[in-house]
Backbone as a chain_set.jsonl record, in Angstrom:
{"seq": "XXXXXXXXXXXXXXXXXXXXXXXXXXXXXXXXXXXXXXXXXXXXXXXXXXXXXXXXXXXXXXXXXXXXXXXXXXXXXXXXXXXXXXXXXXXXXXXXXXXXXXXXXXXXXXXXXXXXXXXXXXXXXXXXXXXXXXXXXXXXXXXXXXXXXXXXXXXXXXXXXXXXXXXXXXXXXXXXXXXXXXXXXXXXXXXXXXXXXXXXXXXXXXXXXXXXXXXXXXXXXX", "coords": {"N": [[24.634, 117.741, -144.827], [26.946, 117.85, -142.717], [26.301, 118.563, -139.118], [28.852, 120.185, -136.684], [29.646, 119.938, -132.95], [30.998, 121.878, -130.231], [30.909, 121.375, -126.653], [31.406, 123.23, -123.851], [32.553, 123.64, -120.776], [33.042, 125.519, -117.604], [34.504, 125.238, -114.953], [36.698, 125.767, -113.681], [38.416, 127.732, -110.999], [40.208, 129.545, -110.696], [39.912, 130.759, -113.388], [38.808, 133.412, -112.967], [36.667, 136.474, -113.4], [35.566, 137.918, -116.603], [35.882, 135.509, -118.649], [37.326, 135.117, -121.952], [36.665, 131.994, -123.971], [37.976, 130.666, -126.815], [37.987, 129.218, -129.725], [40.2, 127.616, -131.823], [40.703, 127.413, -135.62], [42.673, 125.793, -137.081], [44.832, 126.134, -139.969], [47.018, 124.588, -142.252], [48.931, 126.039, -143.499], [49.104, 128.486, -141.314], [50.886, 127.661, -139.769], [52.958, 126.627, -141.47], [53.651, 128.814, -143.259], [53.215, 132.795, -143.599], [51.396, 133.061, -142.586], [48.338, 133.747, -140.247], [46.365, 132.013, -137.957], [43.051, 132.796, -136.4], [41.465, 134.121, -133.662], [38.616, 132.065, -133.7], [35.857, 131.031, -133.154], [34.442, 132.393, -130.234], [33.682, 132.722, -126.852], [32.319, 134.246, -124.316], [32.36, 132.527, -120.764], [31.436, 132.267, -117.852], [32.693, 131.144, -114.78], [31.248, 127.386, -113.904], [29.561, 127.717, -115.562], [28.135, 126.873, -119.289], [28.538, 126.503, -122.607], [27.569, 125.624, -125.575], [28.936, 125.705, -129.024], [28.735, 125.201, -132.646], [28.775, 124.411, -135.935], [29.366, 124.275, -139.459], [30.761, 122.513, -141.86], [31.725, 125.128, -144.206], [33.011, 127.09, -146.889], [34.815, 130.059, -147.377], [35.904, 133.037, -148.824], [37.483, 135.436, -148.386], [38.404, 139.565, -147.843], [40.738, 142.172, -146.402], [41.273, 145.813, -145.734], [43.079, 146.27, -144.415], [46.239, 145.291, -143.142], [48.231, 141.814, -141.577], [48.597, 141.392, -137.98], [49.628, 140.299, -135.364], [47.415, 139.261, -132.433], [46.06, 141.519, -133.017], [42.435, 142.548, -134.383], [40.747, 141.332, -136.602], [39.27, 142.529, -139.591], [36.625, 142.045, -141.501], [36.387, 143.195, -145.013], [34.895, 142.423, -147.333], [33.564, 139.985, -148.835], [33.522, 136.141, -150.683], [31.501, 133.121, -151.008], [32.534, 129.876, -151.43], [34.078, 126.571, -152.785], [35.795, 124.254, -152.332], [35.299, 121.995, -153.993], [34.127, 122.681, -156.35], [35.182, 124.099, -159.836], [34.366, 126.586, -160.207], [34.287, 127.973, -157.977], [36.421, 127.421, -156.429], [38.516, 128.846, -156.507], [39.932, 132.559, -156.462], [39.717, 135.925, -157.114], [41.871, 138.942, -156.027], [41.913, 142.042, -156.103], [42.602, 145.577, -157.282], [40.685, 148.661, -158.348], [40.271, 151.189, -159.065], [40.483, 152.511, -157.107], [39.6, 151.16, -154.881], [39.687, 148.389, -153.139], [38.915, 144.169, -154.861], [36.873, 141.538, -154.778], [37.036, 138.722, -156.683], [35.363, 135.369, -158.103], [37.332, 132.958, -159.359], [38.486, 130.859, -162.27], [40.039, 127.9, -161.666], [42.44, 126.322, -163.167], [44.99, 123.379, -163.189], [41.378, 121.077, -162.547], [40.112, 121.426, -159.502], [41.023, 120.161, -156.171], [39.606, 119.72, -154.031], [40.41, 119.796, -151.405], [41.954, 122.447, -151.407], [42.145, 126.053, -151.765], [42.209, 128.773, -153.573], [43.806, 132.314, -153.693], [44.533, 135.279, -155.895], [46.264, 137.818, -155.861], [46.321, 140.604, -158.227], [48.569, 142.397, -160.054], [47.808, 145.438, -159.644], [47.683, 145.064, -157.049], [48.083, 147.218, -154.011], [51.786, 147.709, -152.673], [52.479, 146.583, -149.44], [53.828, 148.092, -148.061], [52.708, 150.547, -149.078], [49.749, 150.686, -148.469], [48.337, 148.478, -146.935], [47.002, 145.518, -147.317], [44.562, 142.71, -146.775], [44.177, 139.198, -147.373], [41.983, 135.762, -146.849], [40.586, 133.007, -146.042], [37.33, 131.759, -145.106], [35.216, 130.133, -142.65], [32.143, 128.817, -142.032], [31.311, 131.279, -142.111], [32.588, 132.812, -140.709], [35.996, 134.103, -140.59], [38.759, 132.12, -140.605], [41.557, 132.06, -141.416], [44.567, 133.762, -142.305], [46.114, 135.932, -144.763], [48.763, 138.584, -145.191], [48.645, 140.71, -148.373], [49.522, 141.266, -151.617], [51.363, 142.611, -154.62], [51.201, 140.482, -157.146], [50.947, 137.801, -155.393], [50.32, 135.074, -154.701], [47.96, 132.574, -152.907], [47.601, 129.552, -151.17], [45.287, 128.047, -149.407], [45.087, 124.622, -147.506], [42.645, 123.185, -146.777], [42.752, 121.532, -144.038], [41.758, 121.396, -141.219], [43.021, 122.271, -137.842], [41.931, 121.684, -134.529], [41.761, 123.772, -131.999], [40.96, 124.619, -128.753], [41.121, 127.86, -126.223], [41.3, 129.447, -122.912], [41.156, 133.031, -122.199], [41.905, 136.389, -122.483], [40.186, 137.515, -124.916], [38.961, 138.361, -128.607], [36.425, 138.458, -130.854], [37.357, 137.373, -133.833], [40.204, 137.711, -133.647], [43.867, 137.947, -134.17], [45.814, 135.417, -133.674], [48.675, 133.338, -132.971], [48.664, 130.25, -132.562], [50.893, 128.515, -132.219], [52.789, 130.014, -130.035], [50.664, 130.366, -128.399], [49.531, 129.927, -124.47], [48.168, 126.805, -122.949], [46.934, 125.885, -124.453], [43.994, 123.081, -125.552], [44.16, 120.641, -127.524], [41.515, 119.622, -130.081], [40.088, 116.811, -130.76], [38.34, 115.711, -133.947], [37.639, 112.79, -134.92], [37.096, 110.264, -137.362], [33.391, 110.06, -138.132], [33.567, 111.114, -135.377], [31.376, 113.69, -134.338], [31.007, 115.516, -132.502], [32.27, 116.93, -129.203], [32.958, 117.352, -126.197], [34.117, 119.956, -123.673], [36.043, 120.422, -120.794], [37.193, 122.545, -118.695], [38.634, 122.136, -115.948], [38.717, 122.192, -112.108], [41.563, 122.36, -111.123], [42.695, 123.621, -113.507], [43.12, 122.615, -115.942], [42.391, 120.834, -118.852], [39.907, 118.624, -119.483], [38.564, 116.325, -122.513], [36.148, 115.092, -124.18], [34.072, 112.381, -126.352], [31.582, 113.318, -127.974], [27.954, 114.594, -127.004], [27.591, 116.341, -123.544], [24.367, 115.772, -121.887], [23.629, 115.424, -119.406], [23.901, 117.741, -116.467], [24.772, 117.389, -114.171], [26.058, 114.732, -114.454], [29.375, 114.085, -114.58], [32.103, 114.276, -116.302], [33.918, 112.237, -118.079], [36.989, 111.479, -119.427]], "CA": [[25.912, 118.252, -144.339], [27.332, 117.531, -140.513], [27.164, 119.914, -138.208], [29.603, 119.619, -135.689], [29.717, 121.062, -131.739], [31.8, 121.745, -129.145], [30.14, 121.905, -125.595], [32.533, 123.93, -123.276], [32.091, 123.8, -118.894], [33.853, 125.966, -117.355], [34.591, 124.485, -114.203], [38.501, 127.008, -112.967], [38.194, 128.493, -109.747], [41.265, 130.32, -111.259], [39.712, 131.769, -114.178], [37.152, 134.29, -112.855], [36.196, 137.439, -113.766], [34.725, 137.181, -117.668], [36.959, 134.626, -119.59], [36.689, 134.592, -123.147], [36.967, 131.177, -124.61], [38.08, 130.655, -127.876], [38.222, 128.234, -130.7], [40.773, 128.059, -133.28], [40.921, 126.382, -136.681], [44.548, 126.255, -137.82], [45.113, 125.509, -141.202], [48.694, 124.302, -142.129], [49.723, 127.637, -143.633], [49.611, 129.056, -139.933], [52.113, 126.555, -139.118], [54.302, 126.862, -142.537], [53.996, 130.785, -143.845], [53.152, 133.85, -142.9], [49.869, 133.321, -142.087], [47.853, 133.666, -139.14], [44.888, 131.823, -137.472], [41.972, 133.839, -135.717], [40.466, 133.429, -133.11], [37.255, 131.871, -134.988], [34.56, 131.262, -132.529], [34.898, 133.139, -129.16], [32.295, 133.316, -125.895], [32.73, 134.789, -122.636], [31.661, 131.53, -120.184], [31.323, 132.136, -116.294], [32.534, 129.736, -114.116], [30.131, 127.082, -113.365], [28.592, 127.952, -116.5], [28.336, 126.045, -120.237], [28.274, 127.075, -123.764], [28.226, 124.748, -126.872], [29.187, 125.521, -130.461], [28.042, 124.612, -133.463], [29.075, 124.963, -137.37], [29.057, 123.356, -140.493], [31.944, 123.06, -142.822], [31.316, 126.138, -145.051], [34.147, 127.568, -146.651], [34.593, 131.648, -148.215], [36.619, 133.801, -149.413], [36.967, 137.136, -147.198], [39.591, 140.389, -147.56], [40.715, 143.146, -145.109], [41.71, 146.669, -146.139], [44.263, 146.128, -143.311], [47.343, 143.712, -143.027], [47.379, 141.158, -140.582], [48.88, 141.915, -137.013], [49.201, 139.202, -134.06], [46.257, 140.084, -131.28], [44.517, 142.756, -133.724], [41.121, 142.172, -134.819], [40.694, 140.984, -138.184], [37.831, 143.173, -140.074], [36.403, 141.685, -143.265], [35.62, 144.627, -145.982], [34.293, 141.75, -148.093], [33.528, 138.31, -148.83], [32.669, 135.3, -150.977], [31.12, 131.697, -151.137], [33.746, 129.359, -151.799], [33.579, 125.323, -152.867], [36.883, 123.269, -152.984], [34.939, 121.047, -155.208], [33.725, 123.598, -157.775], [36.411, 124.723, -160.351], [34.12, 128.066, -160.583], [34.022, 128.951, -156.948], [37.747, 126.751, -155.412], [39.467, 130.521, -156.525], [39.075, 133.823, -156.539], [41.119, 136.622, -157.877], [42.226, 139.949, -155.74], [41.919, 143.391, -157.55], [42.048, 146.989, -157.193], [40.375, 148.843, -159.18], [39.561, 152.675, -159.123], [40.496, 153.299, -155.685], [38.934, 149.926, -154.015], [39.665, 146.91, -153.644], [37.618, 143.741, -155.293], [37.676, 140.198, -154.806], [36.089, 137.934, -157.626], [35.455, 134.509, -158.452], [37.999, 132.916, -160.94], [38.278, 129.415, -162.613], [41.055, 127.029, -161.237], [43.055, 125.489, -164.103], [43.848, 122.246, -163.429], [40.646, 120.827, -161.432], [40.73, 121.074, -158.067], [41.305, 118.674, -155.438], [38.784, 119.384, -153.248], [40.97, 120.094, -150.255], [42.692, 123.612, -151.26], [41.297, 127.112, -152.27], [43.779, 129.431, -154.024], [43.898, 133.135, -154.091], [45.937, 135.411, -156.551], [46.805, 139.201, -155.781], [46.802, 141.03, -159.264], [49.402, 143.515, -160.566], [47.433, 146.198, -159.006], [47.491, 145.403, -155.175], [48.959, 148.424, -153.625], [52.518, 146.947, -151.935], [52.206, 146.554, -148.17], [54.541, 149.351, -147.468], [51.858, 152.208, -149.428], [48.6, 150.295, -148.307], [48.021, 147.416, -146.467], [45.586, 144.738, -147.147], [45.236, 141.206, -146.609], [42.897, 137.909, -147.414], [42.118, 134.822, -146.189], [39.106, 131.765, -145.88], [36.414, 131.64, -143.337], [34.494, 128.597, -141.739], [30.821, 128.789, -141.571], [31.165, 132.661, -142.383], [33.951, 133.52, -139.879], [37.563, 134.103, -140.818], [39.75, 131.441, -139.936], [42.772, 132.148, -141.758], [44.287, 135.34, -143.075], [47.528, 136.562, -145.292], [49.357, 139.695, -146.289], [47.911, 140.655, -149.387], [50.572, 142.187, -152.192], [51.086, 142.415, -156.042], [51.243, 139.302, -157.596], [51.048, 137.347, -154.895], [49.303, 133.742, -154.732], [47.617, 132.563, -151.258], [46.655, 128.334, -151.379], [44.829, 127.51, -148.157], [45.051, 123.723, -147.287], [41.378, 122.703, -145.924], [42.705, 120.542, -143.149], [41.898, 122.916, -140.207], [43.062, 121.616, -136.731], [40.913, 122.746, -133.475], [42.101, 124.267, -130.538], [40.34, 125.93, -127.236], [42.23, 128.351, -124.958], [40.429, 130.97, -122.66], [41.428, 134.28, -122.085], [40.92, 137.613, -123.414], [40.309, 137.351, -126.702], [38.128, 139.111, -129.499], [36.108, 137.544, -132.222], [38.527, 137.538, -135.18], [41.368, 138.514, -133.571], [44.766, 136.982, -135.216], [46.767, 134.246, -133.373], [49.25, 132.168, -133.406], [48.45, 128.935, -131.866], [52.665, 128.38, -131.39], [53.159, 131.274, -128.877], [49.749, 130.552, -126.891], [49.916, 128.813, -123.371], [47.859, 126.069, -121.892], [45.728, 125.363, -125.336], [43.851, 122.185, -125.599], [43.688, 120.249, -129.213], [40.004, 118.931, -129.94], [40.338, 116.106, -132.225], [36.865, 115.325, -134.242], [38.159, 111.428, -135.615], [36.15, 110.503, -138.304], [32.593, 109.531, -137.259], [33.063, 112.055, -134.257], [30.863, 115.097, -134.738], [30.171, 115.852, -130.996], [33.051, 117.036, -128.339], [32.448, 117.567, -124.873], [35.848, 119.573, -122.94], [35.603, 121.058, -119.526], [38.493, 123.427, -117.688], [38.489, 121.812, -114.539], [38.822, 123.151, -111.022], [43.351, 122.51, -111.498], [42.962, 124.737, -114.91], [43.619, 121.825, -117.141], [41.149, 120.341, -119.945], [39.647, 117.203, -119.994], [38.161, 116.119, -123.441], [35.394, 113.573, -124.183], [33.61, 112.869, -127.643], [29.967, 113.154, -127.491], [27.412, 116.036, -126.062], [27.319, 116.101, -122.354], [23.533, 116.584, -122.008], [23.099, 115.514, -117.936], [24.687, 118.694, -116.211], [25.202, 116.64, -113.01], [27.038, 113.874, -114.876], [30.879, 113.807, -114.398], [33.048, 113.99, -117.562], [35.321, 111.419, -118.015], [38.072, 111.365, -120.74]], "C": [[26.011, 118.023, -142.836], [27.327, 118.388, -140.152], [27.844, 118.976, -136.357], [29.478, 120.648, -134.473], [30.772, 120.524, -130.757], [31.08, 122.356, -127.914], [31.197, 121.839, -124.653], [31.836, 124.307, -122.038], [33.054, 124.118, -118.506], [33.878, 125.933, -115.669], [35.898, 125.39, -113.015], [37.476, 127.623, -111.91], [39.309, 129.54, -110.36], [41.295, 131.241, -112.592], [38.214, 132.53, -114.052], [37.368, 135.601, -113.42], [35.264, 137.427, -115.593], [35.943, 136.54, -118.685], [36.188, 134.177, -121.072], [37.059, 132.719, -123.667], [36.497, 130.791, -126.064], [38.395, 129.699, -128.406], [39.065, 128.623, -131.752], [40.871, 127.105, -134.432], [42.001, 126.539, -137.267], [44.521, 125.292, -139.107], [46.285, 125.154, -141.225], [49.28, 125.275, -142.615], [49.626, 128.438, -142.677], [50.677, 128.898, -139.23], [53.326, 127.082, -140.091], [54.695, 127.988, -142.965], [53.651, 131.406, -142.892], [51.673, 134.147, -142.193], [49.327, 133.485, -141.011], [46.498, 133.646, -138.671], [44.247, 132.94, -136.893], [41.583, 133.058, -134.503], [38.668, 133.263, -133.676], [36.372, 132.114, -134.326], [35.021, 131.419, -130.768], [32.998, 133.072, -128.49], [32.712, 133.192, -124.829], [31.982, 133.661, -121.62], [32.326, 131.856, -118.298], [31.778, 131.045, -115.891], [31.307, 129.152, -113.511], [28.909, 127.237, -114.971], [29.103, 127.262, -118.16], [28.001, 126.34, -121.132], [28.347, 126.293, -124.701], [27.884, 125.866, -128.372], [28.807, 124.914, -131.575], [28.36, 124.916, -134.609], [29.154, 123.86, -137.906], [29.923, 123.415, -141.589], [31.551, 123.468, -144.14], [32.235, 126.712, -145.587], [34.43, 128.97, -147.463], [35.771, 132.09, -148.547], [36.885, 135.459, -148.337], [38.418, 137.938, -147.689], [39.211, 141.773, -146.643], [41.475, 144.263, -146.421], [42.644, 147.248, -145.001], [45.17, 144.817, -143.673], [46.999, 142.946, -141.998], [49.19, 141.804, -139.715], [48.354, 140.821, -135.532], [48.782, 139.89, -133.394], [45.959, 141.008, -131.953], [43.52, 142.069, -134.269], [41.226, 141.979, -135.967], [39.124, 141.547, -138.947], [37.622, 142.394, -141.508], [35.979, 142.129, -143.89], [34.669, 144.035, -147.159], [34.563, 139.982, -148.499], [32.751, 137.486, -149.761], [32.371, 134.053, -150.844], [32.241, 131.299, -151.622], [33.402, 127.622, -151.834], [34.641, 124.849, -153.417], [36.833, 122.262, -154.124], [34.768, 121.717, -156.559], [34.949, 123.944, -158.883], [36.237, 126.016, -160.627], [34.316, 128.678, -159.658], [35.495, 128.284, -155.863], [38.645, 128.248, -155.44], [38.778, 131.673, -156.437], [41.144, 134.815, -156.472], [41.197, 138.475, -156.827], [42.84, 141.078, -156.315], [42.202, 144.303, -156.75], [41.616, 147.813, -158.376], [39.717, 150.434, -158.756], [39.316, 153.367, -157.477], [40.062, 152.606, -154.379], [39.183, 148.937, -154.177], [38.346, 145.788, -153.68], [38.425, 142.645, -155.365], [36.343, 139.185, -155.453], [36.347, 136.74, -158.146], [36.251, 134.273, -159.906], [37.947, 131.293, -160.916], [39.878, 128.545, -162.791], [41.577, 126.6, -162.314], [44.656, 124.586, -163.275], [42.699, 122.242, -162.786], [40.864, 120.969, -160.543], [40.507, 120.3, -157.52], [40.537, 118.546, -154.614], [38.836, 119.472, -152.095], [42.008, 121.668, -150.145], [41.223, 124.661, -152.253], [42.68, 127.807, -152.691], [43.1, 131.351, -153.94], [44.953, 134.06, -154.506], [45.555, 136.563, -156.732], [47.092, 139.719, -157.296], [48.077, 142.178, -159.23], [49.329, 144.72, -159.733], [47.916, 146.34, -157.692], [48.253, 146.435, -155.12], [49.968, 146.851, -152.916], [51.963, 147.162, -150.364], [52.643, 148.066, -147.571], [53.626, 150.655, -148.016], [50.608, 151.411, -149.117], [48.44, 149.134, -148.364], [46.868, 146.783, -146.681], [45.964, 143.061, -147.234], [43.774, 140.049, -146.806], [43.056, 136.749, -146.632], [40.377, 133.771, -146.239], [38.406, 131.873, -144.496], [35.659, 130.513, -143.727], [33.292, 128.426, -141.521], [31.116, 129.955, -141.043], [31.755, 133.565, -141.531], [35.411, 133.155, -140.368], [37.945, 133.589, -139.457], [41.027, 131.523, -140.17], [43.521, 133.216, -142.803], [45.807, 135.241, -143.445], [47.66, 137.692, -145.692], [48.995, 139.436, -147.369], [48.914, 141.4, -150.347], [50.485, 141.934, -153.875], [51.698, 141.247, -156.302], [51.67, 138.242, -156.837], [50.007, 136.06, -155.022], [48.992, 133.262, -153.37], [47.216, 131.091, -151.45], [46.318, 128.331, -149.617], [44.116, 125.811, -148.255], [43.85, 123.262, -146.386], [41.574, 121.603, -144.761], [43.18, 121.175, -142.057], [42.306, 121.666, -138.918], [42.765, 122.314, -135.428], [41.484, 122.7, -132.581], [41.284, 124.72, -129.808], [41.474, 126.7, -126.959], [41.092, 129.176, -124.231], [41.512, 131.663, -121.986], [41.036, 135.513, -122.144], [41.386, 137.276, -124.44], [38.988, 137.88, -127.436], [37.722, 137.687, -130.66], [36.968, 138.014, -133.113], [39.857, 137.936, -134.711], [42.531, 137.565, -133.812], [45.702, 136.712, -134.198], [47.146, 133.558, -133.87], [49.276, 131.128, -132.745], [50.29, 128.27, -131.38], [52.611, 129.159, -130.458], [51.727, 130.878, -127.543], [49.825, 129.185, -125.438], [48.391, 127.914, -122.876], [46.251, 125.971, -123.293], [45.237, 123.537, -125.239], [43.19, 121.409, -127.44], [42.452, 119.648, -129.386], [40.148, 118.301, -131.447], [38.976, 114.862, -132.923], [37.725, 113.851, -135.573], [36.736, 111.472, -136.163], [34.969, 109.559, -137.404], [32.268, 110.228, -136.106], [32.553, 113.555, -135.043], [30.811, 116.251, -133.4], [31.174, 116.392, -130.196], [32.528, 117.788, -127.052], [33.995, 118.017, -123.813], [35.304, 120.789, -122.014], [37.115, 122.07, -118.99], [38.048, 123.378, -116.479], [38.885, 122.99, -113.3], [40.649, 123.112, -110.734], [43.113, 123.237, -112.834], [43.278, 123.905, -115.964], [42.24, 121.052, -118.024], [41.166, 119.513, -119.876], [38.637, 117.011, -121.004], [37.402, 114.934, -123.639], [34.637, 113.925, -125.805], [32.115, 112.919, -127.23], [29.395, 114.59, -126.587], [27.347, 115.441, -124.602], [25.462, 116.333, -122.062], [23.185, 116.298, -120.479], [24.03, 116.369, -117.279], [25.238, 117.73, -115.053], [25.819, 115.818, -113.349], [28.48, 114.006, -115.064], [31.367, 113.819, -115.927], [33.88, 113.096, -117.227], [35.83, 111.318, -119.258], [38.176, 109.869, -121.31]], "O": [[25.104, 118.058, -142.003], [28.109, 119.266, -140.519], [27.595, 118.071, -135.561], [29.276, 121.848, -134.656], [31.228, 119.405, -130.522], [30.675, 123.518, -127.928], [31.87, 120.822, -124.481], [30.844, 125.035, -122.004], [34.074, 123.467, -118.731], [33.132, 126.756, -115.14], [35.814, 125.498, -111.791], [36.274, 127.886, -111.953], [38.803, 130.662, -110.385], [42.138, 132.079, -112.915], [37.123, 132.409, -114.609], [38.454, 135.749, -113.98], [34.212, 136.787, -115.592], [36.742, 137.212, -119.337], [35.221, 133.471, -121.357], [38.263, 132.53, -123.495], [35.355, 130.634, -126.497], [39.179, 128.998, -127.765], [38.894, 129.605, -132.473], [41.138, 125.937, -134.15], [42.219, 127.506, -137.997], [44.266, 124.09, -139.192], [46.876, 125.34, -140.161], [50.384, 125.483, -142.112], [50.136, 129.506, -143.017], [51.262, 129.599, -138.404], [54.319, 127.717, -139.738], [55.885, 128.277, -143.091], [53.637, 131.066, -141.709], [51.14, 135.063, -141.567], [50.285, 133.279, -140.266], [45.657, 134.541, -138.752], [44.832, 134.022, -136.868], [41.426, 131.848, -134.339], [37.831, 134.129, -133.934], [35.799, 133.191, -134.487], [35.801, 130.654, -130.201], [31.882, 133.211, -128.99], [33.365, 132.262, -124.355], [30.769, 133.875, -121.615], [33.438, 131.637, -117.818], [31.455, 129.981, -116.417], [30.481, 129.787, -112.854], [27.75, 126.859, -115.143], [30.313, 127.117, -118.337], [26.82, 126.666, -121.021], [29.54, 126.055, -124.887], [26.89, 126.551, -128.613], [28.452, 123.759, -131.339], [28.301, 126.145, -134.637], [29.087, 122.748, -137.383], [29.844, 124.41, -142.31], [31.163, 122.718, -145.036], [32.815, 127.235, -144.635], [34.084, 128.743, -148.623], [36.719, 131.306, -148.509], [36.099, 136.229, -147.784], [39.43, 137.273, -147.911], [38.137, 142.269, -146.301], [41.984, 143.936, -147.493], [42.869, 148.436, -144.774], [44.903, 143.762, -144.249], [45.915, 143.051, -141.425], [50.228, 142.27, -140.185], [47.278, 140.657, -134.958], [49.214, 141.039, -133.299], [45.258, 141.711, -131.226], [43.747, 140.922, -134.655], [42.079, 142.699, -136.486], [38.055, 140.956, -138.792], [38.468, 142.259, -142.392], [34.781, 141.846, -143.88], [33.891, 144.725, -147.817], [35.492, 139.179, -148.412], [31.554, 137.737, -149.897], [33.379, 133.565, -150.333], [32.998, 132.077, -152.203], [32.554, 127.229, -151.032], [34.783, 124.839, -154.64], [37.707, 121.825, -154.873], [35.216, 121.317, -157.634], [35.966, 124.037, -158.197], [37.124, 126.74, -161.079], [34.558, 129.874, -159.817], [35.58, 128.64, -154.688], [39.323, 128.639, -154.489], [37.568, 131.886, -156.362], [42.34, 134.699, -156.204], [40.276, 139.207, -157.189], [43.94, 141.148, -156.863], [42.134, 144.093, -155.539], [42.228, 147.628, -159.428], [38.664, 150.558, -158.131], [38.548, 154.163, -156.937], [40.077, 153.071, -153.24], [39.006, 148.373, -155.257], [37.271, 145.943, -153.102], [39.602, 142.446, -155.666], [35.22, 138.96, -155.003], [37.432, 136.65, -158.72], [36.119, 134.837, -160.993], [37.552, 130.586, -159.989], [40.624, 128.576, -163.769], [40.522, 126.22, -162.82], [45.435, 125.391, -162.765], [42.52, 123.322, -162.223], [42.035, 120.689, -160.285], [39.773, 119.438, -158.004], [40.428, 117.412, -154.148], [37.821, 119.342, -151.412], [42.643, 121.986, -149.14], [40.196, 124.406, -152.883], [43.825, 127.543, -152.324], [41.9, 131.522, -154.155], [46.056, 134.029, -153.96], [44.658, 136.773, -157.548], [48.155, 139.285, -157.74], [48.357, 142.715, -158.158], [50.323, 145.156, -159.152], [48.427, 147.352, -157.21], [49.067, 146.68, -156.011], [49.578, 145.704, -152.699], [51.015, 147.925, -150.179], [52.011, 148.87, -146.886], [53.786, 151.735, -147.448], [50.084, 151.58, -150.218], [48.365, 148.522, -149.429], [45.79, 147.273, -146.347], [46.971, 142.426, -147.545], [42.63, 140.224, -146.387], [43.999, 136.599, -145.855], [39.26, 134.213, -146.511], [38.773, 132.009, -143.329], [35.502, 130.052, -144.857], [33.157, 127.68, -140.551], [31.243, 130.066, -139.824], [31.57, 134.782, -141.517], [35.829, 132.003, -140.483], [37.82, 133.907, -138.275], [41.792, 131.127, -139.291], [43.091, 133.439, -143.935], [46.634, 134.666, -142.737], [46.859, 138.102, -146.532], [48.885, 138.263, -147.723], [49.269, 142.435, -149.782], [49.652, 141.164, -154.353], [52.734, 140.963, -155.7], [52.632, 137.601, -157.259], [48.882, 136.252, -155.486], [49.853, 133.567, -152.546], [46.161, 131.138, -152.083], [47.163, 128.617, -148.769], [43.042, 125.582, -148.811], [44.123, 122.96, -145.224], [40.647, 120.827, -144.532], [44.338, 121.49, -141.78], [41.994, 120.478, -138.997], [43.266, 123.414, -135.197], [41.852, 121.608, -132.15], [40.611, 125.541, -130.431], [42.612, 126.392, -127.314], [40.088, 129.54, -124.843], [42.475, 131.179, -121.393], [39.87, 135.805, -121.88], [42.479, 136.887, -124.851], [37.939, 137.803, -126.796], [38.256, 136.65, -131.054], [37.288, 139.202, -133.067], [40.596, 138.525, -135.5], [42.277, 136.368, -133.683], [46.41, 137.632, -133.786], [46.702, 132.977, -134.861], [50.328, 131.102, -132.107], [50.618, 127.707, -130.336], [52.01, 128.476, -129.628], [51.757, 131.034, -126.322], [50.084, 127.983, -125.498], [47.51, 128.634, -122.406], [45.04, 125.99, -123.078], [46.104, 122.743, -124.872], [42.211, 121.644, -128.148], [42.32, 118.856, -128.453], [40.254, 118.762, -132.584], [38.74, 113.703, -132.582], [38.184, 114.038, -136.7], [35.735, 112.12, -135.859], [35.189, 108.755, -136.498], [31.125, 110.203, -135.65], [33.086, 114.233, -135.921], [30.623, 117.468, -133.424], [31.267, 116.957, -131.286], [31.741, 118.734, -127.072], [34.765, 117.195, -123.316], [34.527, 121.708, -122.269], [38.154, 121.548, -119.393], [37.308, 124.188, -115.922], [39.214, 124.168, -113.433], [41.011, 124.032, -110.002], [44.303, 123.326, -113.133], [43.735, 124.441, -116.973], [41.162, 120.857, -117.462], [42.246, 118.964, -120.096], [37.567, 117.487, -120.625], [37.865, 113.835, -123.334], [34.557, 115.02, -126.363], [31.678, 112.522, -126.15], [30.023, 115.343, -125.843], [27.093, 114.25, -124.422], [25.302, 117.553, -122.041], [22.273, 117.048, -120.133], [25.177, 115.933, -117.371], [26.389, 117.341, -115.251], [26.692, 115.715, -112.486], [28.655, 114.029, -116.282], [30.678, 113.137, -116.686], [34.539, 113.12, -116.187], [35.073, 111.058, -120.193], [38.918, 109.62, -122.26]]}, "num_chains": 1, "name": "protein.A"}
């Protein structure tokens, strides 16, 4: 399996004090529904100072016993393994059952494609308006992408995540929308690239290279 990184130099004279910087994986139901990315992988980087990333495309199942809520934290009350390829583990079915909710592997009819996951809200769910809850897929075991959760509702999540930075404040899991945020930079892993190398210069703007930086004294160039 690839693992892929992002090595992040934080370089701003303009962003001091502790700046989180965050990664996002936007699926295309962030873009088209109601959904809403996370911030996935988050770390507080000093100026002058360098952090890389690292994951492995892993993909789960996760639900909240909360709705979702732009800038709130996203808690996950539970979670499973998930395999676009599998037809035992591409779904999974959202219950309640005796006062709790329960989220359990179900079996896709047709095959799946290998690029979506589906989940499907039974009868049960409480509505939103008497008890909020909500699901969504995570990434190498962090929620990346989360929905309102309701009765007989269906959720497909489209596996073709697209990566952002930004820094700021920001929380691990906490739910953005990559439309509304300012001064993001897109990190685009072409096939064959595993590696990215993006700096926030001393003007506040990102320059992006593929490949690890590993000589600190060496210059980025785009």
């Amino acid at each position: 399996m690839t693992t892929y990184s992002l090595t992040v130099i934080n370089e701003s004279e303009l962003m001091q004090g502790s700046p989180t910087f965050a990664v996002v994986a936007e699926l295309p139901e962030a873009r088209t529904s109601s959904a809403l990315s996370t911030a996935w992988l988050t770390q507080v980087i000093h100026p002058g100072n360098r952090y890389t990333f690292s994951w492995e495309i892993e993909w789960g199942f996760a639900w909240s016993a909360n709705g979702t809520v732009k800038d709130y934290q996203w808690v996950a009350n539970g979670a499973l393994p998930a395999d676009p390829a599998s037809s035992a583990r591409c779904a999974a079915t959202f219950d309640y059952m005796s006062g709790d909710f329960l989220l359990k592997p179900a079996t896709q009819t047709p095959a799946p494609n290998n690029d979506r996951l589906w989940i499907e809200d039974t009868s049960a769910i409480p509505r939103p308006s008497v008890q909020p809850s909500s699901v969504g897929v995570t990434l190498n075991g962090q929620p990346a992408c989360v929905a309102d959760a309701g009765p007989n509702l269906e959720h497909v999540f489209t596996l073709h995540p697209t990566y952002y930075i930004v820094a700021g404040s920001f929380q691990q899991c906490q739910m953005v929308d990559v439309a509304t945020l300012t001064q993001t930079q897109e990190l685009e892993y072409d096939d064959g690239v595993a590696a990215l190398t993006v700096v926030l210069d001393g003007a506040n703007t990102w320059q992006v290279a593929h490949g690890a930086l590993g000589d600190p004294a060496r210059p980025l160039r785009s």
